[in-house]
C-alpha positions in Angstrom: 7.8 -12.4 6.7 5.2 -10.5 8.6 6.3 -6.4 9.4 6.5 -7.3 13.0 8.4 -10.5 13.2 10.6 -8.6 10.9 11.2 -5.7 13.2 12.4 -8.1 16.0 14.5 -9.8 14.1 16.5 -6.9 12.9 16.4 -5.6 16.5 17.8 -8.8 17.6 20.5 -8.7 15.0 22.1 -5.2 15.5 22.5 -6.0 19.5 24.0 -9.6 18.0 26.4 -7.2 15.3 27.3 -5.2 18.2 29.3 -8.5 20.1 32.3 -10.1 17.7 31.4 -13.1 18.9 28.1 -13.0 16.4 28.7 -10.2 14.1 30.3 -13.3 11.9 27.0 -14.9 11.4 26.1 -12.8 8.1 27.9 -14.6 5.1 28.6 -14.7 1.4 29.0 -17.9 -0.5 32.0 -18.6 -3.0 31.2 -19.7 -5.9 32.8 -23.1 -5.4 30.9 -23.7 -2.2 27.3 -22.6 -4.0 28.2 -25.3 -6.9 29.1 -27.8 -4.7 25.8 -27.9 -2.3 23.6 -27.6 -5.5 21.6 -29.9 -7.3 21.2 -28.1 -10.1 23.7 -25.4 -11.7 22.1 -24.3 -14.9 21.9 -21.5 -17.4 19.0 -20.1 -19.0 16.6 -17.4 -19.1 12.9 -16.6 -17.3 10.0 -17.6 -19.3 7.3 -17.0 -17.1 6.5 -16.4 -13.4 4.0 -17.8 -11.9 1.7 -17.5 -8.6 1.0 -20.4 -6.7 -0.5 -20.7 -3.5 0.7 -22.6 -0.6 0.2 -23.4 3.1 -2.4 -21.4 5.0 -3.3 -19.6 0.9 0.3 -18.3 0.8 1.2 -17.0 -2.4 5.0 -17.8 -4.1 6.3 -17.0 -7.1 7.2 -19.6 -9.8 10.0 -19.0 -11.9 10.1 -21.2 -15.3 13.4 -21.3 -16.7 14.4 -21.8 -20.5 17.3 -24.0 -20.1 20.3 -23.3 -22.8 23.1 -25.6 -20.4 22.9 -27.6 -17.6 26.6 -27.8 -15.7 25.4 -29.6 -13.1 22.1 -32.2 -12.9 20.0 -34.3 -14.8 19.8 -32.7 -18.5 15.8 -30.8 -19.0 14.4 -28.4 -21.0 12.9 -26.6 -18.1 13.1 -26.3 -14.7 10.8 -23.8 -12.4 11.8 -23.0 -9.0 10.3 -21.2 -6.0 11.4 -18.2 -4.7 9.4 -15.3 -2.5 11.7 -12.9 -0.4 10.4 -9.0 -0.6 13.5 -8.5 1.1 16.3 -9.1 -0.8 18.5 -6.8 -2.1 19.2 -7.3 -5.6 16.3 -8.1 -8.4 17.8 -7.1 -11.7 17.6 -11.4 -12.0 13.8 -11.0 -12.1 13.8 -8.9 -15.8 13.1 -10.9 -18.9 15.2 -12.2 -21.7 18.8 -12.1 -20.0 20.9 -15.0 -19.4 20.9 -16.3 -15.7 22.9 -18.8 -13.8 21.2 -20.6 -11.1 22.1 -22.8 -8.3 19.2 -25.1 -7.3 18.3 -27.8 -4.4 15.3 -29.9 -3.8 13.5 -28.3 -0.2 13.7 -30.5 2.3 10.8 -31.4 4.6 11.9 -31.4 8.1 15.6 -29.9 8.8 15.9 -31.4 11.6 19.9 -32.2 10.9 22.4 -28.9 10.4 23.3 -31.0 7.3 20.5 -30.6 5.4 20.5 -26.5 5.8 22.0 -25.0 2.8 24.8 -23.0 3.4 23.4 -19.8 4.6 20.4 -19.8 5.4 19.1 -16.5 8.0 15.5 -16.6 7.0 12.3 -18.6 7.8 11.8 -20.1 4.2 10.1 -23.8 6.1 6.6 -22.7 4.5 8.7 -22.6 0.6 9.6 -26.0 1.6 5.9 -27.3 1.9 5.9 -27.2 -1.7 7.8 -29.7 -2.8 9.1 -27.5 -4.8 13.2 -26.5 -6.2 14.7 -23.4 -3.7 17.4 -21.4 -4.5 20.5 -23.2 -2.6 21.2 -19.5 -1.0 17.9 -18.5 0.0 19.3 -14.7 2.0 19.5 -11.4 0.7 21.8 -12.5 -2.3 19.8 -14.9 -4.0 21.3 -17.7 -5.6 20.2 -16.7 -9.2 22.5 -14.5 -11.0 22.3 -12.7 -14.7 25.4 -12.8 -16.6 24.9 -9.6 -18.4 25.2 -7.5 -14.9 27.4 -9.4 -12.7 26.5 -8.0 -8.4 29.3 -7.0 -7.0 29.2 -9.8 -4.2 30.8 -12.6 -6.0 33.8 -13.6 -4.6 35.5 -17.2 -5.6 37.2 -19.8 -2.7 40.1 -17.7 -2.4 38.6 -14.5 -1.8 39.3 -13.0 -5.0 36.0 -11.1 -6.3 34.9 -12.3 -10.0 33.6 -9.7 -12.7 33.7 -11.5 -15.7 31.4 -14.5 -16.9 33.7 -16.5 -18.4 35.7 -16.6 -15.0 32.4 -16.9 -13.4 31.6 -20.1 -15.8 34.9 -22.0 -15.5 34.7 -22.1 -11.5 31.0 -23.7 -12.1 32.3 -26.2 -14.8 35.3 -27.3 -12.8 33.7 -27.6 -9.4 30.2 -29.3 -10.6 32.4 -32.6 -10.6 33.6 -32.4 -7.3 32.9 -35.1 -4.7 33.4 -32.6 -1.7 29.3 -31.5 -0.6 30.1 -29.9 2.7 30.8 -25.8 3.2 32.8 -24.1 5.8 32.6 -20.5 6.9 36.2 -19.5 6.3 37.6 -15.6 6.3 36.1 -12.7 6.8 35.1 -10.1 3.5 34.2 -6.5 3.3 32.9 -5.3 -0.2 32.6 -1.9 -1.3 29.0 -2.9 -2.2 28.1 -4.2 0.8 27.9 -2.0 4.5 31.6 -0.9 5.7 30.1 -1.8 9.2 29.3 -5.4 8.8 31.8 -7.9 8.2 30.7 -10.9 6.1 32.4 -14.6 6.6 33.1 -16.3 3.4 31.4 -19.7 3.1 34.3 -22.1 0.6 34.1 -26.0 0.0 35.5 -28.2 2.9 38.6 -28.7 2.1 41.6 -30.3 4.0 43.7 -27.2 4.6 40.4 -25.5 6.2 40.9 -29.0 8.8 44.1 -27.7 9.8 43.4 -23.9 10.0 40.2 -25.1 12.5 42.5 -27.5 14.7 44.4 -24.1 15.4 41.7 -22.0 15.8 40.5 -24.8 18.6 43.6 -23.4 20.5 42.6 -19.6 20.2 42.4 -16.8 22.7 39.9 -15.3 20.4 36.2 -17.4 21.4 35.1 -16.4 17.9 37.3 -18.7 16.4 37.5 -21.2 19.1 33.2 -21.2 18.0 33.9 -21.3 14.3 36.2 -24.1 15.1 33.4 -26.1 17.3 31.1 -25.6 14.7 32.9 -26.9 11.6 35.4 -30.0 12.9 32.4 -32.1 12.5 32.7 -32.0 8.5 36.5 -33.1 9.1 36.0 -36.7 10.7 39.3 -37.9 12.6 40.6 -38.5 15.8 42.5 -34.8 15.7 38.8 -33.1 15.7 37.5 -35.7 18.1 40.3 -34.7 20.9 39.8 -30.6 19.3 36.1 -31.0 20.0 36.0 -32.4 23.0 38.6 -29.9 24.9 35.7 -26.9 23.7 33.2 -29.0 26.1 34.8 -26.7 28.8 34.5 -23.6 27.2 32.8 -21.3 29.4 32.3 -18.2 26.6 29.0 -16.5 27.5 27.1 -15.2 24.8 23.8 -13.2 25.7 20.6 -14.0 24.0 18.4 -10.3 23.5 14.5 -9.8 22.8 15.9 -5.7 21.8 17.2 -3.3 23.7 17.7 -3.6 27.0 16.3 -7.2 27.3 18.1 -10.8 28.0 16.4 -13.5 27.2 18.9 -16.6 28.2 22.9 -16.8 28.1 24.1 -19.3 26.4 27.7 -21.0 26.4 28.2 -20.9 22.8 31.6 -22.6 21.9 30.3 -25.7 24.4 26.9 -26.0 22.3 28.6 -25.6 19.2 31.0 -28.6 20.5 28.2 -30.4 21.6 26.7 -30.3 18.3 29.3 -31.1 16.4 30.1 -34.5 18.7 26.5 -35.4 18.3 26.8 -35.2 14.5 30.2 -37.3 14.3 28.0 -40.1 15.8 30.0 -39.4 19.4 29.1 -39.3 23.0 28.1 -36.5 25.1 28.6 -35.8 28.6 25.2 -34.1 30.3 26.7 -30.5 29.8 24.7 -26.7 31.1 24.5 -25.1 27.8 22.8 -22.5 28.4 21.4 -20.4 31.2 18.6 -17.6 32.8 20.4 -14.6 34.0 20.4 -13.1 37.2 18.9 -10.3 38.3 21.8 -8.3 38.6 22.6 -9.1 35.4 19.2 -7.8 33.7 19.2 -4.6 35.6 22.7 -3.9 34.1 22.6 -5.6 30.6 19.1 -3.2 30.4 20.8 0.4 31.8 23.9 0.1 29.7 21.9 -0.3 26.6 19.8 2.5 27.6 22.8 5.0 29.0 24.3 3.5 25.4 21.1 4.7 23.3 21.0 8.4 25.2 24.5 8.7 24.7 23.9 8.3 21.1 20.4 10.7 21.0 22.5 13.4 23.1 25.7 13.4 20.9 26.6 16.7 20.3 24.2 18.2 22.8 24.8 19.8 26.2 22.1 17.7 28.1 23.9 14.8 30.2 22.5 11.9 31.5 22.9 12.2 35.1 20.5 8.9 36.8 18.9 5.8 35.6 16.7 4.2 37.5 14.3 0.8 37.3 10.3 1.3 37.8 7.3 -1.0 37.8 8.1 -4.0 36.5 5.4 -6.7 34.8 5.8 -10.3 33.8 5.1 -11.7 30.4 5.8 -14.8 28.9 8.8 -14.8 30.9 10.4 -11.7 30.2 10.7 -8.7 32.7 9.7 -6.0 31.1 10.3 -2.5 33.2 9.7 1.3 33.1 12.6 2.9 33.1 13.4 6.2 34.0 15.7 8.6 33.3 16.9 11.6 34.6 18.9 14.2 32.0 20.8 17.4 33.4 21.7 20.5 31.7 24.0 23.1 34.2 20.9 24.1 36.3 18.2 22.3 34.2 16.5 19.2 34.3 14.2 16.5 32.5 12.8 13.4 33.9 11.9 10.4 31.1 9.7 7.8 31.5 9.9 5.1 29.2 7.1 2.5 29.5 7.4 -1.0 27.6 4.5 -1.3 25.0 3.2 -4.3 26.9 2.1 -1.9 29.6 -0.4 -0.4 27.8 -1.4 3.3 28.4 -2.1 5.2 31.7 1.6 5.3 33.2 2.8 8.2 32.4 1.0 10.0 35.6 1.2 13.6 35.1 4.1 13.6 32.6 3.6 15.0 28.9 3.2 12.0 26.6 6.0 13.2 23.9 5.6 9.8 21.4 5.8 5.7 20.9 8.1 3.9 19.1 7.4 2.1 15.9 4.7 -0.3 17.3 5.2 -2.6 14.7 8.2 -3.8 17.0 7.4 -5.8 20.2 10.0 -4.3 22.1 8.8 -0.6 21.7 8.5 1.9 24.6 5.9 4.8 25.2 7.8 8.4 26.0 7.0 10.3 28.5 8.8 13.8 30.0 8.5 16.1 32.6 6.0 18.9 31.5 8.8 21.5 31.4 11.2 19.9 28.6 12.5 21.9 26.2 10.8 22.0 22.7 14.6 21.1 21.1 15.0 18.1 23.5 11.6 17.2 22.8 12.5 17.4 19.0 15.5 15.8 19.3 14.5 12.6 21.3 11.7 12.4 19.1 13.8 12.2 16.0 16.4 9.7 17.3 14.2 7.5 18.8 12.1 7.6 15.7 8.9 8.6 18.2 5.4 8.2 16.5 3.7 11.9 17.9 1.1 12.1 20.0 -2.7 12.1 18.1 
């Protein structure tokens, strides 16, 4: 994933983790729901890794697998499978001669069909699918793979219980590799000690029938977090109960904002309706011609953009006695739809005061007039804004805006 695209997306997620309404879309898979969209469920250990090149002279890693039991699949010898995410967050699976379990699924070519996504997939793996090649079922930062000599602390079983020991780990795989259930639902909410305190992580389990009857409720909820979950998974349930469920959510009007960064809408979009939608379309159903999703005003970009920027200086002024007394809009220029606009800010202390300009990076230079150019935000991120100050700031504002904001200094 290339530095910048990678930089927008995580932008784009903490504004998402800072609304309920998305901050469920990170997720952990149970055990039982990783064995039950696999292929493959196997045990071995690495005998190689390999470099192969794919579309536009991509490189992937191979892994070749010594097979010592296959719990689930067609019996072999060895199996390779692709896998290439700098990201993730655990590679103690990638050192030689230990024992590994892996789950396994054949890439599909076009996932056109939520179906045929495997169950949590956040990431932009459609060139490892060009391959032809077997993917990990789990392809986030917990890769499916997982050595049995060092269990991660992120492995938690269908009923939320967390597993530490192999032979438990085993026994789930053995008795669930059988089972004629295929879908997953995202079910409860988890927050392991090895995992951020500040991000709460759904727990993906098998579709069972009591998860049917928990999502007919949540259908009924105040809460439009689970009156979404419940749109999105009653499709897995066929039946005349999540037919009538589904179709009441078609008059949902939950707005959920869609953000480039900071201070940026890109569309709102009625999410429990398009999740409803979906889910109808899926179950073979028909749709009424519904508005799922909408441009905002422009009262609603001029607000959605100064409360994220009176939220950001509240943040960079914590614990200091300048105040921020005035925001105001500036120039603003047109680009591929979006608004982007100088803001400026005006910052008080008793008697004293500092004017900031902050210029979007798609401006370009030359508008910060006579004001002292005090540093850029990472430009690897689209969203990025040139700083500029009234000549008379103070050196520990200066320092301390410049810190916060994570300013690149002046050359």
């Amino acid at each position: 994933m290339p530095a910048k695209k990678l930089a927008c997306a995580l932008l784009v997620l903490g504004t998402f983790l800072s609304a309920k309404l998305n901050a469920r879309s990170l997720a952990l898979n149970s055990i039982e729901s990783l064995t039950c969209a696999s292929q493959i469920v196997a045990i071995g250990t690495l005998k190689e890794i390999k470099s192969v090149k794919g579309p536009d002279n991509r490189v992937f890693k191979d892994y070749v697998l010594t097979v010592s039991e296959i719990i689930k699949g067609s019996h072999a010898k060895e199996i390779s499978f692709t896998y290439d995410d700098p990201y993730s967050m655990d590679g103690k699976w990638r050192k030689p001669d230990q024992p590994l379990l892996v789950f396994l699924r054949q890439q599909q070519d076009h996932l056109t069909d939520e179906q045929d996504r495997p169950p949590t997939e956040d990431h932009d793996f459609r060139e490892t699918r060009l391959l032809k090649r077997l993917i990990l079922v789990s392809d986030n930062f917990f890769p499916s793979v997982i050595p049995l000599a060092d269990l991660p602390g992120y492995l938690y079983d269908k009923d939320k219980h967390q597993i530490s020991d192999g032979q438990t780990l085993l026994a789930i795989c053995r008795q669930w590799a059988s089972s004629p259930i295929k879908q997953t639902v995202r079910w409860v909410q988890v927050d392991p000690d090895v995992l951020s305190p500040f991000i709460p992580y759904s727990l993906i389990v098998p579709a069972e029938e009591k998860h049917r009857l928990l999502f007919l409720q949540h259908a009924k909820s105040d809460d439009p977090t689970l009156r979404q979950t419940a749109a999105e998974e009653l499709w897995k349930f066929p039946g005349d109960e999540s037919e009538t469920a589904l179709r009441s959510l078609l008059n949902d009007t939950t707005e959920s904002i869609w953000s480039l960064g900071r201070g940026y809408i890109s569309r709102i979009e009625y999410r429990v309706r398009s999740a409803a939608v979906s889910s109808l379309k899926k179950l073979g159903e028909p749709v009424p011609d519904l508005l799922l999703q909408r441009p905002p005003t422009a009262e609603e970009k001029r607000k959605y953009r100064q409360d994220a920027w009176q939220q950001s200086f509240q943040g960079a002024l914590a614990k200091q006695p300048w105040k921020v007394a005035a925001l105001r809009n500036g120039e603003v220029h047109t680009k591929d739809s979006v608004d982007w606009t100088i803001q400026e800010v005006d910052l008080t202390q008793g008697e004293d005061k500092c004017t900031l300009r902050l210029v979007p990076d798609t401006f370009g230079t030359g508008f910060g007039g006579t004001m002292k150019y005090i540093g850029r935000e990472n430009p690897s991120n689209s969203c990025s804004h040139l700083f500029y100050a009234s000549p008379s700031i103070s050196p520990d504002l200066e320092k301390k805006l410049v810190s916060y904001f994570g300013l690149e200094a002046p050359h």
